[in-house]
Biopython code that builds the backbone (N, CA, C, O; Angstrom):
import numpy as np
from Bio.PDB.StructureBuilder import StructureBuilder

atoms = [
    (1, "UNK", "N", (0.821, -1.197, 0.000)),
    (1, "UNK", "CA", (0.000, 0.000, 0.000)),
    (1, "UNK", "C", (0.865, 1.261, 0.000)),
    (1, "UNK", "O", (0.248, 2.278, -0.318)),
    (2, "UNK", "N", (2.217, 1.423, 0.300)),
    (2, "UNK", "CA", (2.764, 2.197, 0.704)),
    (2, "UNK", "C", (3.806, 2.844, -0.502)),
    (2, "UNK", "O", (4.630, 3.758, -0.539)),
    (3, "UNK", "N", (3.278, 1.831, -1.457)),
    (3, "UNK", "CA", (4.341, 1.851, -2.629)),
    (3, "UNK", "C", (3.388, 2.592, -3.496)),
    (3, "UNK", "O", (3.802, 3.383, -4.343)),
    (4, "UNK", "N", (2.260, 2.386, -3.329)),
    (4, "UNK", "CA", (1.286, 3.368, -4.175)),
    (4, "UNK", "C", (0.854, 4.533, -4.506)),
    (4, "UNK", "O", (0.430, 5.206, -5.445)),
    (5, "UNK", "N", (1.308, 4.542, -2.555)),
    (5, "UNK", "CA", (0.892, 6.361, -2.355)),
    (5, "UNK", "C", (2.321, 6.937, -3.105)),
    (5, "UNK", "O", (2.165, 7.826, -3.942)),
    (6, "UNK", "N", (3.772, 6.429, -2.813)),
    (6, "UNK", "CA", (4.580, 6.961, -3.546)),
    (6, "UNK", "C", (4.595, 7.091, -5.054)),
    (6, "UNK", "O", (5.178, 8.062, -5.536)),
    (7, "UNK", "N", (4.020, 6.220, -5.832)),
    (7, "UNK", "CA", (4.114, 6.617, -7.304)),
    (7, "UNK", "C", (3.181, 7.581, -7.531)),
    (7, "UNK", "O", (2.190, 7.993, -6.928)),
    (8, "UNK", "N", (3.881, 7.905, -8.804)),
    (8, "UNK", "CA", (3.456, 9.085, -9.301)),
    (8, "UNK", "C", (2.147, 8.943, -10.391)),
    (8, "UNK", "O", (2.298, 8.180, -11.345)),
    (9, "UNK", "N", (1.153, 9.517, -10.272)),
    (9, "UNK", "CA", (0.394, 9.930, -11.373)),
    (9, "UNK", "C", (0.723, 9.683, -12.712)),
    (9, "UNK", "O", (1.893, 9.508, -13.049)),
    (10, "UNK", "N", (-0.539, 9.644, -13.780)),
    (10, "UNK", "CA", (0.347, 9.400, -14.827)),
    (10, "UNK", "C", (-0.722, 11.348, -15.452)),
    (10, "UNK", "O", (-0.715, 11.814, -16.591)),
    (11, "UNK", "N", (-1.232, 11.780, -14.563)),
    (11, "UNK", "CA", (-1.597, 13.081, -14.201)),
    (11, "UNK", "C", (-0.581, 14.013, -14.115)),
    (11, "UNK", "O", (-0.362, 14.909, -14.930)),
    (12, "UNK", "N", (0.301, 13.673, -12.662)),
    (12, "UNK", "CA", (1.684, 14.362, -12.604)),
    (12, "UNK", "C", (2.066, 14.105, -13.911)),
    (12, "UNK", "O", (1.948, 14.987, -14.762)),
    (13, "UNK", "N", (2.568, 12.864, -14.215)),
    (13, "UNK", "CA", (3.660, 12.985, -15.247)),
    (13, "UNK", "C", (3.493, 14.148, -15.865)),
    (13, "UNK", "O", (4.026, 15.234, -15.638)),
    (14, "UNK", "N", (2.392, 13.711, -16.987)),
    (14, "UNK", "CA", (1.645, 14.751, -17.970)),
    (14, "UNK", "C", (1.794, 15.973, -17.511)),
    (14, "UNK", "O", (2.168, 16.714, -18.419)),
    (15, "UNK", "N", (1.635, 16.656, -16.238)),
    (15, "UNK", "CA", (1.801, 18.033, -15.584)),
    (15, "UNK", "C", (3.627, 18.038, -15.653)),
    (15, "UNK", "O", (4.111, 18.992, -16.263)),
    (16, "UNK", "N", (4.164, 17.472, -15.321)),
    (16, "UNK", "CA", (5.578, 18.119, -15.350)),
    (16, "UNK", "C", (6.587, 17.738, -16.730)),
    (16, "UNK", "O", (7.728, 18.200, -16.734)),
    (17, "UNK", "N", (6.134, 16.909, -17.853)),
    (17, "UNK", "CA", (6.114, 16.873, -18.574)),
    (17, "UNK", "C", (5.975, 18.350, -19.469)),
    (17, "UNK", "O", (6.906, 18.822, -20.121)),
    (18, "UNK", "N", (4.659, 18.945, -19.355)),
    (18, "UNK", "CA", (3.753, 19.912, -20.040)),
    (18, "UNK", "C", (4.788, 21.487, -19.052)),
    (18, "UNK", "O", (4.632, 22.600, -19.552)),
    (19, "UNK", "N", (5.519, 21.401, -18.041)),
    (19, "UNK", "CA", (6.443, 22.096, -17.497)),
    (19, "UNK", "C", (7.787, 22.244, -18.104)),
    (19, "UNK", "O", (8.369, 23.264, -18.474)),
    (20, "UNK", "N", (8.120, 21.105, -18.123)),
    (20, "UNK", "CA", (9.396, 20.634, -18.714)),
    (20, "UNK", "C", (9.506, 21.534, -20.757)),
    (20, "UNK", "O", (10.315, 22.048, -21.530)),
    (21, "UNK", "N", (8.449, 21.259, -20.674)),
    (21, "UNK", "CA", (7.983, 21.385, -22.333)),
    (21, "UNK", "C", (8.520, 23.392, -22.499)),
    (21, "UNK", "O", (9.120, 24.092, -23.315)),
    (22, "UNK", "N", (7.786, 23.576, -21.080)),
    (22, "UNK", "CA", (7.628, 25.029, -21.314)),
    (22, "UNK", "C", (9.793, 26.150, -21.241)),
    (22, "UNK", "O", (10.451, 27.121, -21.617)),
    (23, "UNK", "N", (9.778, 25.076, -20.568)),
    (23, "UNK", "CA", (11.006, 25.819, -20.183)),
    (23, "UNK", "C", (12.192, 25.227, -21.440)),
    (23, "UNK", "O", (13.407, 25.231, -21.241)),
    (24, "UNK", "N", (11.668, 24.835, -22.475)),
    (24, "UNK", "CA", (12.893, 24.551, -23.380)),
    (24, "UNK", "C", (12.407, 25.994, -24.370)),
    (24, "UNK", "O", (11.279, 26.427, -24.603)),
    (25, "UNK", "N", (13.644, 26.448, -24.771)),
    (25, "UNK", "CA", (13.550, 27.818, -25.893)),
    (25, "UNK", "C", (12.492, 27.196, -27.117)),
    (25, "UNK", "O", (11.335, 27.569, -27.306)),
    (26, "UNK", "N", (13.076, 26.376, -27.712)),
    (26, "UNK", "CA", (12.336, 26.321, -29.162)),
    (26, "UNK", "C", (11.313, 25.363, -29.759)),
    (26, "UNK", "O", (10.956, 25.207, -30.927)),
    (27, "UNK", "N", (10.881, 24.667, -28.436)),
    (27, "UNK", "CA", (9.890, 23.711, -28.485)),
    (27, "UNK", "C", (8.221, 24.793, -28.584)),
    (27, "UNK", "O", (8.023, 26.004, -28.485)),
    (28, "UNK", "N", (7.423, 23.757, -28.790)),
    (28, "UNK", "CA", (5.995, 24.309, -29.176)),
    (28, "UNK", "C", (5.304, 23.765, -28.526)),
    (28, "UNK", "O", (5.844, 22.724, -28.151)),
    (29, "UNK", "N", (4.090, 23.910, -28.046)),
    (29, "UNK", "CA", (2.956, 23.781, -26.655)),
    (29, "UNK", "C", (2.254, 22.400, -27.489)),
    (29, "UNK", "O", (1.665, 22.781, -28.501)),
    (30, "UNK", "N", (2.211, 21.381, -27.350)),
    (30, "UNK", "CA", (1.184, 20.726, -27.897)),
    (30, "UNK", "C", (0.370, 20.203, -26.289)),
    (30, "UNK", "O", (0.953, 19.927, -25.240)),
    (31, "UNK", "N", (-1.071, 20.196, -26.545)),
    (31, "UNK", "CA", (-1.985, 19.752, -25.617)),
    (31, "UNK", "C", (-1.860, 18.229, -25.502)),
    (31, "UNK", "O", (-1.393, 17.688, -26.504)),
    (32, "UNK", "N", (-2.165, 17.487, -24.545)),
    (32, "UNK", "CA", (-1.886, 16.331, -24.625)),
    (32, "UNK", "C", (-0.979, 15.519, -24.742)),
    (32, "UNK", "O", (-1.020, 14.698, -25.658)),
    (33, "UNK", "N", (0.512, 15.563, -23.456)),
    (33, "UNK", "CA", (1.501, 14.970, -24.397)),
    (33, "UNK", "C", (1.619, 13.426, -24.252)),
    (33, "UNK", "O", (1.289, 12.924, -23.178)),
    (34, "UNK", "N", (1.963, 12.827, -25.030)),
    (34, "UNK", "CA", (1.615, 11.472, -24.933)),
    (34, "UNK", "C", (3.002, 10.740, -24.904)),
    (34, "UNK", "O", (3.954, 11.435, -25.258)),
    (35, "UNK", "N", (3.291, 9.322, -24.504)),
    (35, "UNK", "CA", (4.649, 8.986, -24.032)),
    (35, "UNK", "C", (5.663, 9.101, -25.334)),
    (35, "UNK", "O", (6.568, 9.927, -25.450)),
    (36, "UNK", "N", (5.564, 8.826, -25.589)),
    (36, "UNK", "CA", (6.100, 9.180, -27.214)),
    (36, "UNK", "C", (6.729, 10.702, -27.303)),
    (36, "UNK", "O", (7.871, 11.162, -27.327)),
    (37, "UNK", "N", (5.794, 11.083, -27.329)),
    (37, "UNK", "CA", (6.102, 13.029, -27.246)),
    (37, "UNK", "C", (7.317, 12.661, -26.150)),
    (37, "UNK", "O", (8.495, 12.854, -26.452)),
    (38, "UNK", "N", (7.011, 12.238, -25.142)),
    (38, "UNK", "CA", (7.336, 12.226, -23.784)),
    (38, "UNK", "C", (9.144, 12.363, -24.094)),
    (38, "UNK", "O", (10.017, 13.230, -24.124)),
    (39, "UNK", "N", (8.979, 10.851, -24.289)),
    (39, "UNK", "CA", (10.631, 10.658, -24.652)),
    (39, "UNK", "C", (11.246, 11.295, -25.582)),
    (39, "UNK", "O", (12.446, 11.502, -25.401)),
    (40, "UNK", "N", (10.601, 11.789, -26.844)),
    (40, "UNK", "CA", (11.443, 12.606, -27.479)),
    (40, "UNK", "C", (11.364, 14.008, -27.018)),
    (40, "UNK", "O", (11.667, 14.650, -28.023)),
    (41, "UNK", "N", (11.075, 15.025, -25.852)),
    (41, "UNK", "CA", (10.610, 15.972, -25.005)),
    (41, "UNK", "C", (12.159, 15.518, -24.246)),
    (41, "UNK", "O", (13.120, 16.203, -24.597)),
    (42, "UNK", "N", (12.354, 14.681, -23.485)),
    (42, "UNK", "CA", (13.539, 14.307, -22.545)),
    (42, "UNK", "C", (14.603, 13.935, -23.398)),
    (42, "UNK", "O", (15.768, 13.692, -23.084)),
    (43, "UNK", "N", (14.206, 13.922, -24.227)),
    (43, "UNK", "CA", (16.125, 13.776, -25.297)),
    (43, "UNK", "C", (16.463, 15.298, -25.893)),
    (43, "UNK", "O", (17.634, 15.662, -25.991)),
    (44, "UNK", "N", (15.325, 16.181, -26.295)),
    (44, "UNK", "CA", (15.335, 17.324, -26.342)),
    (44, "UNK", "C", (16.017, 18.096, -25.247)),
    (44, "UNK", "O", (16.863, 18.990, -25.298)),
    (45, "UNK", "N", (15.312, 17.401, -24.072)),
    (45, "UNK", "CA", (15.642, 18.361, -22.852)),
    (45, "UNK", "C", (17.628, 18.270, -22.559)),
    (45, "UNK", "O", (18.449, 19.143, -22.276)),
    (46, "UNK", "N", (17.761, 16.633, -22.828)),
    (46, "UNK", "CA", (19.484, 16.530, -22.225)),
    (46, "UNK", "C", (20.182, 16.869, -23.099)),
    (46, "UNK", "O", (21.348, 17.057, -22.751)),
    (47, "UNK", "N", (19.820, 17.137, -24.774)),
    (47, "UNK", "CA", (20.470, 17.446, -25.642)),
    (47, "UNK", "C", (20.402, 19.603, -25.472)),
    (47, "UNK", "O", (21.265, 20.406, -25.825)),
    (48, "UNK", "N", (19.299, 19.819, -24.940)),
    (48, "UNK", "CA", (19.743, 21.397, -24.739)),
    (48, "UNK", "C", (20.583, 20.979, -22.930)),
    (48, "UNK", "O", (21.231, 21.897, -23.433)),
    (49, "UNK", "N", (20.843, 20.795, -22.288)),
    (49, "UNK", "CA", (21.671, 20.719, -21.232)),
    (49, "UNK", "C", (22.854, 20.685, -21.469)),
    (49, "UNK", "O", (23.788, 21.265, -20.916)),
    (50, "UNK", "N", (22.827, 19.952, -22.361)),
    (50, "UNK", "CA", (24.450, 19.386, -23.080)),
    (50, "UNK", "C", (25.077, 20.505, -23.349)),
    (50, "UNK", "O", (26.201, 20.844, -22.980)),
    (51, "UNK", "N", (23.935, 21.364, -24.335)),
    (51, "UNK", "CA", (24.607, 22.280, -25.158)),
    (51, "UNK", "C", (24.751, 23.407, -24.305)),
    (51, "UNK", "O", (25.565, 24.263, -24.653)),
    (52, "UNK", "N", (23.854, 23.629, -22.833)),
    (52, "UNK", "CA", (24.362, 24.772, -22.160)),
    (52, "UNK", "C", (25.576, 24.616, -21.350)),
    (52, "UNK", "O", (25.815, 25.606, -20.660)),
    (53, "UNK", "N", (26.386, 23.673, -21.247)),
    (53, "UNK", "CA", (27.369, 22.912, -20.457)),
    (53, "UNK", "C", (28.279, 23.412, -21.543)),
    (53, "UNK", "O", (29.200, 24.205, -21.347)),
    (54, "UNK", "N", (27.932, 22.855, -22.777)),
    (54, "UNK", "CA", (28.956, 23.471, -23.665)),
    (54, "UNK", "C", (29.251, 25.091, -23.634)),
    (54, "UNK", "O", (30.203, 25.848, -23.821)),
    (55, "UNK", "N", (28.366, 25.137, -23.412)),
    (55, "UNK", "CA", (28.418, 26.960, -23.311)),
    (55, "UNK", "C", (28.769, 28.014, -22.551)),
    (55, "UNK", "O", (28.909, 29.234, -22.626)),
    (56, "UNK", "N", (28.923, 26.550, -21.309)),
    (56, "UNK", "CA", (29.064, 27.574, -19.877)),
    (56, "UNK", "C", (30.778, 27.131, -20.249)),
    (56, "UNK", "O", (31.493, 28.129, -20.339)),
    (57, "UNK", "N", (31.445, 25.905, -20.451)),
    (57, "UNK", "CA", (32.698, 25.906, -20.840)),
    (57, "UNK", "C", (33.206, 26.982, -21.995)),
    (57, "UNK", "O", (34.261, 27.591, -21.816)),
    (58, "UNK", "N", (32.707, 27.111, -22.743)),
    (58, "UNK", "CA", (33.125, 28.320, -23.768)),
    (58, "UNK", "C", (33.439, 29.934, -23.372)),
    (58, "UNK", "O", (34.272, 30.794, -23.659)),
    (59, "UNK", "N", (32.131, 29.774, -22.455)),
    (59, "UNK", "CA", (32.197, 31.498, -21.884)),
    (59, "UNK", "C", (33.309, 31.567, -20.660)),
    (59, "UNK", "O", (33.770, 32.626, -20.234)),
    (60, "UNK", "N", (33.621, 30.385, -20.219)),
    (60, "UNK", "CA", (34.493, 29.794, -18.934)),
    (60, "UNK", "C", (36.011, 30.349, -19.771)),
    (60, "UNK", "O", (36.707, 31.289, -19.388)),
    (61, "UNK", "N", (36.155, 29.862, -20.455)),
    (61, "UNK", "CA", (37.390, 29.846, -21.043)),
    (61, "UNK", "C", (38.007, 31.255, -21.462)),
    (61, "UNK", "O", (38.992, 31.804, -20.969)),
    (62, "UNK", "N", (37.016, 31.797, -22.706)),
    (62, "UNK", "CA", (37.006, 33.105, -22.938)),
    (62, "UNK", "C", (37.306, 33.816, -21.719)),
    (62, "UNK", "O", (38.402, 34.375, -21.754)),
    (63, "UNK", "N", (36.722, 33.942, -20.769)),
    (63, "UNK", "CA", (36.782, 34.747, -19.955)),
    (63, "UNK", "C", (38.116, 34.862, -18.902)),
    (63, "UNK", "O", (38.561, 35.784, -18.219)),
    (64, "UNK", "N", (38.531, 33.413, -19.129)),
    (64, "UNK", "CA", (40.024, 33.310, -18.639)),
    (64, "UNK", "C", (40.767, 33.889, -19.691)),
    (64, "UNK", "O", (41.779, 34.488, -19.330)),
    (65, "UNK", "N", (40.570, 33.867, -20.660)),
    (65, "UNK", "CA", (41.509, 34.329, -21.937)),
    (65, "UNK", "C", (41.523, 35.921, -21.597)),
    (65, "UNK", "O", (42.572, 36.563, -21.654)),
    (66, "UNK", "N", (40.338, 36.482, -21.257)),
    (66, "UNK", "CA", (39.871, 38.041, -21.164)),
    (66, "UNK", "C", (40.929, 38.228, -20.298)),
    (66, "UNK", "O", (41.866, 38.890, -20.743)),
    (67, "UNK", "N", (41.050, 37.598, -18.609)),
    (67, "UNK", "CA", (41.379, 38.071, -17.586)),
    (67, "UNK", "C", (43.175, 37.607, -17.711)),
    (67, "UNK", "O", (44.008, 38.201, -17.025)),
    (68, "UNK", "N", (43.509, 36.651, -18.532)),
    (68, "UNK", "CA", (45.051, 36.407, -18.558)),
    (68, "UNK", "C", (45.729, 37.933, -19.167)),
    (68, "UNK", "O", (46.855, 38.291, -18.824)),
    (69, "UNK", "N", (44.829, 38.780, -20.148)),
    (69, "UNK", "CA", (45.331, 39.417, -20.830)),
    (69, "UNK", "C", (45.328, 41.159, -20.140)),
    (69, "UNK", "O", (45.685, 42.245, -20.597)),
    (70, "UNK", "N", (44.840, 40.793, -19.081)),
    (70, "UNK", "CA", (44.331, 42.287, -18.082)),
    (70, "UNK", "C", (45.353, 42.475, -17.295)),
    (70, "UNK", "O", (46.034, 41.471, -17.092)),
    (71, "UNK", "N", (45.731, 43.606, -16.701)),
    (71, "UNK", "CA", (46.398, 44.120, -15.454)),
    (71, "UNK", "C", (45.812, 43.777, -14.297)),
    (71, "UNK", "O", (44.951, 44.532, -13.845)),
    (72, "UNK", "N", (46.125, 42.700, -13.668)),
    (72, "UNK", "CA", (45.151, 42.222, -11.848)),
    (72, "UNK", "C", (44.847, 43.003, -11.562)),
    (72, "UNK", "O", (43.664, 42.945, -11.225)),
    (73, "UNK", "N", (45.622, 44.621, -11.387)),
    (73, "UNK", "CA", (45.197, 45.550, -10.578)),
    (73, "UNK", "C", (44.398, 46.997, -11.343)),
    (73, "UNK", "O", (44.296, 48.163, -10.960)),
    (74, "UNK", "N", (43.984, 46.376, -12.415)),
    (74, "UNK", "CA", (43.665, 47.714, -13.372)),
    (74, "UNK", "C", (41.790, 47.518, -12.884)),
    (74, "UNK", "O", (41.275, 46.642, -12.190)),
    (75, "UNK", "N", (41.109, 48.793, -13.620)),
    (75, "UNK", "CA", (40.455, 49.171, -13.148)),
    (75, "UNK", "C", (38.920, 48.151, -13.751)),
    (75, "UNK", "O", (37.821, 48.021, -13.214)),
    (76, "UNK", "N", (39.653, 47.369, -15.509)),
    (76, "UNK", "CA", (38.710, 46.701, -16.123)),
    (76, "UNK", "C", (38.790, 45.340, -15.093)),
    (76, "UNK", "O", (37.685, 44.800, -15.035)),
    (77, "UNK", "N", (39.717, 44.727, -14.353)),
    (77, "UNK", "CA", (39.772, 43.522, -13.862)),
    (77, "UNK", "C", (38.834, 43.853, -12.272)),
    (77, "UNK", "O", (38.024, 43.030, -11.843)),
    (78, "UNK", "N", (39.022, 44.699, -11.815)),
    (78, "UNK", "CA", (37.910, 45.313, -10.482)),
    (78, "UNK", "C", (36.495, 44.957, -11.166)),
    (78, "UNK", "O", (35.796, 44.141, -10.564)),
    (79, "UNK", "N", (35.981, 45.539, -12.457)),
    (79, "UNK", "CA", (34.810, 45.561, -12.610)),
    (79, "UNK", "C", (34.615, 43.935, -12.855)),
    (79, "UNK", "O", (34.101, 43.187, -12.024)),
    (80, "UNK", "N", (35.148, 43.502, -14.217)),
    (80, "UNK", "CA", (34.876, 41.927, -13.997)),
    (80, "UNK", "C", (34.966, 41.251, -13.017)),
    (80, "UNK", "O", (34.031, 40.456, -13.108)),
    (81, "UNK", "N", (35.660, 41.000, -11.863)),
    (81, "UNK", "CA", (35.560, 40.589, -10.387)),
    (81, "UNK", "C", (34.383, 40.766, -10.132)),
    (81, "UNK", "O", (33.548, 39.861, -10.133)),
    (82, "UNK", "N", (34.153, 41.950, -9.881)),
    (82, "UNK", "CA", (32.817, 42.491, -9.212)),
    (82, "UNK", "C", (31.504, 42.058, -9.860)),
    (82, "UNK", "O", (30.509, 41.675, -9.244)),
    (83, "UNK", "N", (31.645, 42.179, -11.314)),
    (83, "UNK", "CA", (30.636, 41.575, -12.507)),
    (83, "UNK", "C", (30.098, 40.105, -11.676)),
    (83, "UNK", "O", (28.945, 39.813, -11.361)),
    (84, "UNK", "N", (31.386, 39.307, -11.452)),
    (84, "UNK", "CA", (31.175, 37.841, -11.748)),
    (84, "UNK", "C", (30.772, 37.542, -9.421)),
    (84, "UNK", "O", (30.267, 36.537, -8.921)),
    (85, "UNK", "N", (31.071, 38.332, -8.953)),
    (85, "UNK", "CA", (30.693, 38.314, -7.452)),
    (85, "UNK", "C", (28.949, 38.761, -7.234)),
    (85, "UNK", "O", (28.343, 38.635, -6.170)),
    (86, "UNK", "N", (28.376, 39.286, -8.500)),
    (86, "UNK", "CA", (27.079, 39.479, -8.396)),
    (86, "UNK", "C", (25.987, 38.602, -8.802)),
    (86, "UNK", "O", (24.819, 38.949, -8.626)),
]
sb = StructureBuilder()
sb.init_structure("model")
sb.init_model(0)
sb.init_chain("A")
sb.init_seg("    ")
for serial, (resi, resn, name, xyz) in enumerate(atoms, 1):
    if name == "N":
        sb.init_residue(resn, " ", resi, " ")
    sb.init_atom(name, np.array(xyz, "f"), 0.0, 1.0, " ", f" {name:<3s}", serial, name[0])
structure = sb.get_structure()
């Protein structure tokens, strides 16, 4: 009995599914998503993760490239500090 109350809806699903849906950039609202949708919705989702991982490494890097090329004590390396402490 106790295993029941823990699973999930197939209500929920559909609700965080239809969440999930909303928070990807270039996907489109369809009503009703069905398992199918489902799984290709969650390959969508790890394939944009992927690509923001890629992205956060890119801007990671650059930005070491920015700060190798600065004076530590100049006035542009204060503001980026400060930029990246906010």
């Amino acid at each position: 009995m106790s295993s029941r109350r823990s699973r999930i809806t197939e209500e929920e699903i559909n609700e965080l599914i239809s969440k999930l849906h909303s928070l990807l950039p270039e996907s489109r609202r369809r009503s009703g998503a069905s398992r199918a949708s489902a799984a290709k919705l969650l390959k969508e989702t790890c394939s944009y993760i992927k690509s923001l991982h890629r992205e956060v490494d890119d801007l990671s890097d650059r930005l070491s490239g920015l700060m190798a090329t600065l004076d530590t004590n100049s006035a542009q390396a204060d503001i980026i500090r400060e930029l990246l402490r906010s």
